[in-house]
C-alpha positions as CSV (number, residue, x, y, z in Angstrom):
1,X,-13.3,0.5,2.6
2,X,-10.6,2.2,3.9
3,X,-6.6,0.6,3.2
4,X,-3.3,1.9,4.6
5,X,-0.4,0.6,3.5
6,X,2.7,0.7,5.8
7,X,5.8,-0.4,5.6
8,X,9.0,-0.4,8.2
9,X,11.6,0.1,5.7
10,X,11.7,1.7,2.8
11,X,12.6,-0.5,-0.3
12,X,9.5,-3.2,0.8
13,X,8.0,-2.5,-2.5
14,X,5.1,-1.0,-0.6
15,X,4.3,2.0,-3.1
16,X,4.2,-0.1,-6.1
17,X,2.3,-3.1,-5.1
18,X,-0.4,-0.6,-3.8
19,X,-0.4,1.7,-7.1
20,X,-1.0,-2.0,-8.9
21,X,-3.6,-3.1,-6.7
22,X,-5.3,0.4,-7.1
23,X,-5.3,-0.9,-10.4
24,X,-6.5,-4.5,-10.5
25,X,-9.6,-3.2,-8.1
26,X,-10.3,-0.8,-11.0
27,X,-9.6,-2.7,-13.5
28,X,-10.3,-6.0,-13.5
29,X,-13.0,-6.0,-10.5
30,X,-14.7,-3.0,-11.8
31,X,-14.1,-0.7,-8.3
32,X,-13.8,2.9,-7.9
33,X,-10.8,3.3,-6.5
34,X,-9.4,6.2,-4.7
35,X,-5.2,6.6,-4.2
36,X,-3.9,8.9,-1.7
37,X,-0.2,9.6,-1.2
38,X,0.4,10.2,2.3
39,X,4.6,9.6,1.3
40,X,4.8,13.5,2.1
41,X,8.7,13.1,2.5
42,X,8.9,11.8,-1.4
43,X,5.3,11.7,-3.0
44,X,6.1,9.2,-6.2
45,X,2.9,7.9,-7.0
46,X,2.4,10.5,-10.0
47,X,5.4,8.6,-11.6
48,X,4.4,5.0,-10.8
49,X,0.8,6.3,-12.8
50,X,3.3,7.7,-15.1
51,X,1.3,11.4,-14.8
52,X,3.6,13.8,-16.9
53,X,4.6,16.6,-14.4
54,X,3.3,14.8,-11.1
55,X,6.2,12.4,-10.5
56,X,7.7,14.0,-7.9
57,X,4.0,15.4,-6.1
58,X,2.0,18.5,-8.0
59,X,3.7,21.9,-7.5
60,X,0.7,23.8,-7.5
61,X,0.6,23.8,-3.6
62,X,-3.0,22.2,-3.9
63,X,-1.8,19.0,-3.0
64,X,-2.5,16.6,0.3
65,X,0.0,18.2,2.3
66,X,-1.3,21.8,1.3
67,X,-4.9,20.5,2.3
68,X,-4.1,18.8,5.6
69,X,-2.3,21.9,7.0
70,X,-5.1,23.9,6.0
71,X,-4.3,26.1,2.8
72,X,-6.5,24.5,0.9
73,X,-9.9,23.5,1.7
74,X,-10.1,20.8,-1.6
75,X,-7.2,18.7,-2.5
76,X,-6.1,17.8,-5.9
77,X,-7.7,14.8,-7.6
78,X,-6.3,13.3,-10.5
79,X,-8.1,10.8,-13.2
80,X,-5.8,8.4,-13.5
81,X,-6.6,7.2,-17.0
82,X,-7.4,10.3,-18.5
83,X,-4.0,12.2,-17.5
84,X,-1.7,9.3,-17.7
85,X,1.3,9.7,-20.5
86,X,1.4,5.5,-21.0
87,X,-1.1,4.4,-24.2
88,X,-1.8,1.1,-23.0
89,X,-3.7,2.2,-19.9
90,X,-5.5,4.9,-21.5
91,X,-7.1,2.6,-24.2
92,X,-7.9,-0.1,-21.6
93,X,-10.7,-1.9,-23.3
94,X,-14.1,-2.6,-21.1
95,X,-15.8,-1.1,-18.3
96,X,-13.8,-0.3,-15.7
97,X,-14.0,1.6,-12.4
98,X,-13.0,4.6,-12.0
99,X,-9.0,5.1,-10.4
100,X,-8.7,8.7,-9.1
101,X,-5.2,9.8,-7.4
102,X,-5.1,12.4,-4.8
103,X,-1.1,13.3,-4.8
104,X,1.5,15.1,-2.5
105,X,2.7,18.4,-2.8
106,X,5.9,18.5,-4.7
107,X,9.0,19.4,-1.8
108,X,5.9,19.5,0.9
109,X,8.3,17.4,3.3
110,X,7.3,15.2,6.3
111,X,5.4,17.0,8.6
112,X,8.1,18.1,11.4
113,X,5.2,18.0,14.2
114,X,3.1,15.5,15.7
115,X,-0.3,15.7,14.1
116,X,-2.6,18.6,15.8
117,X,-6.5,18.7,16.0
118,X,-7.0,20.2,13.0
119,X,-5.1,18.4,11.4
120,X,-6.5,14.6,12.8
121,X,-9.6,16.7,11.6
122,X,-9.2,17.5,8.4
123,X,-7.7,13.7,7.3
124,X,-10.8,12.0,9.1
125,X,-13.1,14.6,7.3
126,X,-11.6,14.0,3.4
127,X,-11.2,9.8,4.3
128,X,-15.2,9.9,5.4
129,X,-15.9,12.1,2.3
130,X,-13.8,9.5,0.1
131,X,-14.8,6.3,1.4
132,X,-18.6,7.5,1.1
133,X,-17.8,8.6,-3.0
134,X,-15.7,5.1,-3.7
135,X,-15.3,1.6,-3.1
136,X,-12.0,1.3,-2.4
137,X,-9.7,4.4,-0.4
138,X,-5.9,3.5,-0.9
139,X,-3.7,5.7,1.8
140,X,0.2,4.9,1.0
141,X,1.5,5.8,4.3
142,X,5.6,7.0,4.8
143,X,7.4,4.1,5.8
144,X,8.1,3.8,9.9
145,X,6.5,5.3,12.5
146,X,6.1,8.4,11.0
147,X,3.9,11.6,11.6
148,X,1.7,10.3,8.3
149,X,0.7,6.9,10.4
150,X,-0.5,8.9,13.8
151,X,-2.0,11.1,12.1
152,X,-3.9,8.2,10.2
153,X,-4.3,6.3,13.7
154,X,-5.8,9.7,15.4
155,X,-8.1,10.1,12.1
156,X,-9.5,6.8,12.2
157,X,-10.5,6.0,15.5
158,X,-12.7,9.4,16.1
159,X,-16.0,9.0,16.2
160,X,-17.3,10.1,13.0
161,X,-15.2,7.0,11.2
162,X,-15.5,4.3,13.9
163,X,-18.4,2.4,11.3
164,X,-16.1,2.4,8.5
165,X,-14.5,-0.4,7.3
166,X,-10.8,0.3,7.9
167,X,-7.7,-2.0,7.0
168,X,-4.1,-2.2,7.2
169,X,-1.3,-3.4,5.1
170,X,1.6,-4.3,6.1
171,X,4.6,-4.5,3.5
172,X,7.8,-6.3,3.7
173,X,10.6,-8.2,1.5
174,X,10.8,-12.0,2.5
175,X,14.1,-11.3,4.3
176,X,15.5,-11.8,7.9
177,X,15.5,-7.6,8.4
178,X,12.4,-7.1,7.1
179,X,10.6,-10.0,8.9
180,X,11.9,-8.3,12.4
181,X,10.9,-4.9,11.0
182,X,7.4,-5.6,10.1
183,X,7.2,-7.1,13.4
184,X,8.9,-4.1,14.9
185,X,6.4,-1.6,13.3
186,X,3.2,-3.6,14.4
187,X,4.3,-5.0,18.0
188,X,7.1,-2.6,19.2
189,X,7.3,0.0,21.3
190,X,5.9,2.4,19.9
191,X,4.7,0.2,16.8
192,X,1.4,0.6,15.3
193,X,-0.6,-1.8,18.3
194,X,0.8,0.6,21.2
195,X,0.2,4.1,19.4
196,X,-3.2,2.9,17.9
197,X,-4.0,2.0,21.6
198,X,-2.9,5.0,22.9
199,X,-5.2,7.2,20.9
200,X,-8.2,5.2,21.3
201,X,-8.7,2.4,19.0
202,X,-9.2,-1.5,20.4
203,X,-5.8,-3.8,20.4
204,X,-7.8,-6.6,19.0
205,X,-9.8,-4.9,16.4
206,X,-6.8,-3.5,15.3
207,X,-5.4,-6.9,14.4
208,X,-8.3,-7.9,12.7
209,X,-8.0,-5.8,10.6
210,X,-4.2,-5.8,10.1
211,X,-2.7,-8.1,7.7
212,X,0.8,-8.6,5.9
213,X,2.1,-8.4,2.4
214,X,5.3,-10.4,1.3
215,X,7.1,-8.5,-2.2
216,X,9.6,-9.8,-4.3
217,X,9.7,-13.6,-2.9
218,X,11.3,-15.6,-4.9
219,X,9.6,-18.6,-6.1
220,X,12.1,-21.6,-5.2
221,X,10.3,-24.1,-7.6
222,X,11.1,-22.2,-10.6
223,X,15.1,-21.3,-9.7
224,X,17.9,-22.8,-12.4
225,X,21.4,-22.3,-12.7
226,X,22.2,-22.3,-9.3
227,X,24.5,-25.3,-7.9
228,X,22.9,-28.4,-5.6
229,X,24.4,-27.3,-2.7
230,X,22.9,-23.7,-3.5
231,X,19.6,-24.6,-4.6
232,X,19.3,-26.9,-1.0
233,X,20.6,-24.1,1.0
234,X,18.2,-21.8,-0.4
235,X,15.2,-24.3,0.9
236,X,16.7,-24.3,4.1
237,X,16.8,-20.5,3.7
238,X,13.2,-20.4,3.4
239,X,12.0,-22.7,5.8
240,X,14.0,-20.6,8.5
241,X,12.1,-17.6,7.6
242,X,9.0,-18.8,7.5
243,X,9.6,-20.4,11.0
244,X,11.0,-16.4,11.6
245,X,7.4,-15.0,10.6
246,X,5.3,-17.4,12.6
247,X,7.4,-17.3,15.6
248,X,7.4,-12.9,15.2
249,X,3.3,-13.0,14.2
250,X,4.1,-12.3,10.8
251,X,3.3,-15.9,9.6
252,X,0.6,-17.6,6.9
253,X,-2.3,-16.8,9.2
254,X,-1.3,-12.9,9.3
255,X,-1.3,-13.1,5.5
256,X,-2.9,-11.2,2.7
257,X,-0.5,-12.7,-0.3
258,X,2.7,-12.7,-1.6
259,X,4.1,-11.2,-5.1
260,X,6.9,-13.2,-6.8
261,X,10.4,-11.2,-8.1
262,X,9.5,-9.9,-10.7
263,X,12.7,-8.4,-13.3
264,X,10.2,-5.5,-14.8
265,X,9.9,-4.1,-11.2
266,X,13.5,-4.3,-10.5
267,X,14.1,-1.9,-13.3
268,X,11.4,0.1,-13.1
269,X,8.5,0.5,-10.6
270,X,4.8,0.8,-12.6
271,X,2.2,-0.7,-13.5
272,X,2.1,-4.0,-14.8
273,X,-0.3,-4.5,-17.6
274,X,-1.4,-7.6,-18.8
275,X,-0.5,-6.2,-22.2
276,X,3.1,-6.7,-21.0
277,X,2.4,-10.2,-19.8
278,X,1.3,-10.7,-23.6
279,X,4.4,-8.8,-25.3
280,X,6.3,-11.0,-22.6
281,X,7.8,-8.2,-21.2
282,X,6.3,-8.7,-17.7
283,X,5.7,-12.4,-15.7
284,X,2.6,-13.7,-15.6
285,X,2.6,-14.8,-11.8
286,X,3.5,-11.4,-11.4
287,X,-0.4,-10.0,-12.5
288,X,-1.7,-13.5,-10.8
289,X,-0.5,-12.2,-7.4
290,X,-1.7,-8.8,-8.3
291,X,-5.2,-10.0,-8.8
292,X,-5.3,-12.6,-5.9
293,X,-4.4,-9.6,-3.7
294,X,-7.2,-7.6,-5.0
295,X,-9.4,-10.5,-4.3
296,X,-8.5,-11.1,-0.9
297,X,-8.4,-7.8,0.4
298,X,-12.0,-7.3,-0.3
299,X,-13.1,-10.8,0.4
300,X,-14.4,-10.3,4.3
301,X,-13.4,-14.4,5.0
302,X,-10.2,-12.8,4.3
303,X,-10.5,-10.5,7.4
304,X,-11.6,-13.5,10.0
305,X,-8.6,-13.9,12.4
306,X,-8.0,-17.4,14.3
């Protein structure tokens, strides 16, 4: 299987809700798991995997940008476990899968050109060559319409991937803006539908396979402090924006799952381990989402549009 994971805005929350579901397929669900960071403009997932050296992309030039413009013929592949600096995921007790990370060059930039043959090429080559070796292929795409998601559009509907299992993700904060930017990206002009269209893929299929993930919603039932009047306009809040998503085809039936706020994550973006649920450092509805999102996205009733 085959995931992107797109985003409108930055700031959705996009990187780091991927990098832990990476996780909690490896972890918890036993998958191989391969990440790729396809952020060329800022390649962070070495940090989120806390990978001494990498958070910023590898500087040895061998990296997915180096690869895809064809000064490389392998890209960099990373064990996750066995180069991260953090204890706690190193010593992770069990059989796991495995969780390999393919990074960006370090200062490799977005591509300042539409994406050529060779190019389109070379991507649907390595994501055929990853999606044969592992269970799960993670692709965190720049956020927008940027070159990384035509050149992922292009990749995947050639020939040589059109029996693959491919999915997309679609990130966003449970706000007004990022409700009409999710929208924006998928059913715009020049969103995601029309380009994926364009280069040859099926409208429909491409929503079957298409749904959204909500980040850092907060979870009304739990709130205290806050006034009456406050805590009832924050219900009404709500209910307008989930009128929002359904009326902009970014409601409950578009939906993968949802992760609460979560105050770890606010201060720093990594990986949430249940070790910090047990030190109480982390929320444990926080991991609960995690997991449910792991669940669904490889559940196939998950993928059965209405």
């Amino acid at each position: 299987m085959i995931v992107f994971a797109t985003s409108d805005k930055g700031g959705t929350g996009r990187s780091v809700t991927s990098c832990n579901l990476g996780y909690r397929l490896c972890s918890k669900m036993g998958k191989n798991v391969a990440y790729l960071d396809f952020d060329f403009g800022s390649p962070t997932a070495g940090a989120l995997f806390e990978i001494g050296g990498m958070e910023r992309g590898i500087s040895s030039g061998s990296g997915l940008h180096s690869y895809l413009l064809g000064k490389i013929d392998v890209a960099t592949r990373v064990d996750v476990r066995g180069n991260t600096d953090r204890t706690d995921l190193r010593k992770l007790p069990g059989p796991t899968g495995k969780l390999v990370l393919l990074p960006g060059d370090l200062g490799g930039g977005e591509f300042d050109k539409k994406a050529n043959d060779d190019i389109v090429e070379r991507c649907a080559r390595l994501l055929l060559e990853l999606d044969q070796a592992f269970d799960v292929c993670l692709v965190d795409l720049s956020s927008g319409r940027s070159v990384a998601m035509d050149i992922s559009l292009k990749a995947t509907a050639l020939p040589q991937l059109a029996t693959r299992t491919v999915r997309w993700l679609v990130f966003h904060r449970w706000t007004r803006q990022h409700i009409l930017a999710a929208n924006g990206l998928v059913h715009g002009e020049h969103g995601l539908l029309e380009c994926g269209v364009r280069v040859g893929h099926d409208r429909e299929t491409l929503l079957d396979n298409l749904r959204y993930v909500r980040t850092a919603v907060p979870q009304l039932n739990m709130a205290t402090g806050g006034s009456g009047p406050q805590a009832a306009w924050l219900h009404q809040q709500d209910a307008m924006l989930k009128h929002l998503a359904s009326t902009k085809e970014v409601g409950a039936s578009a939906l993968l799952g949802e992760t609460p706020v979560e105050p770890v994550l606010q201060y720093r973006e990594q990986l949430i381990l249940d070790i910090d649920v047990k030190k109480e450092i982390a929320n444990r509805p926080t991991v609960v989402a995690f997991d449910l999102l792991a669940k669904r996205l490889i559940d196939e009733a998950t993928w059965i549009r209405f």
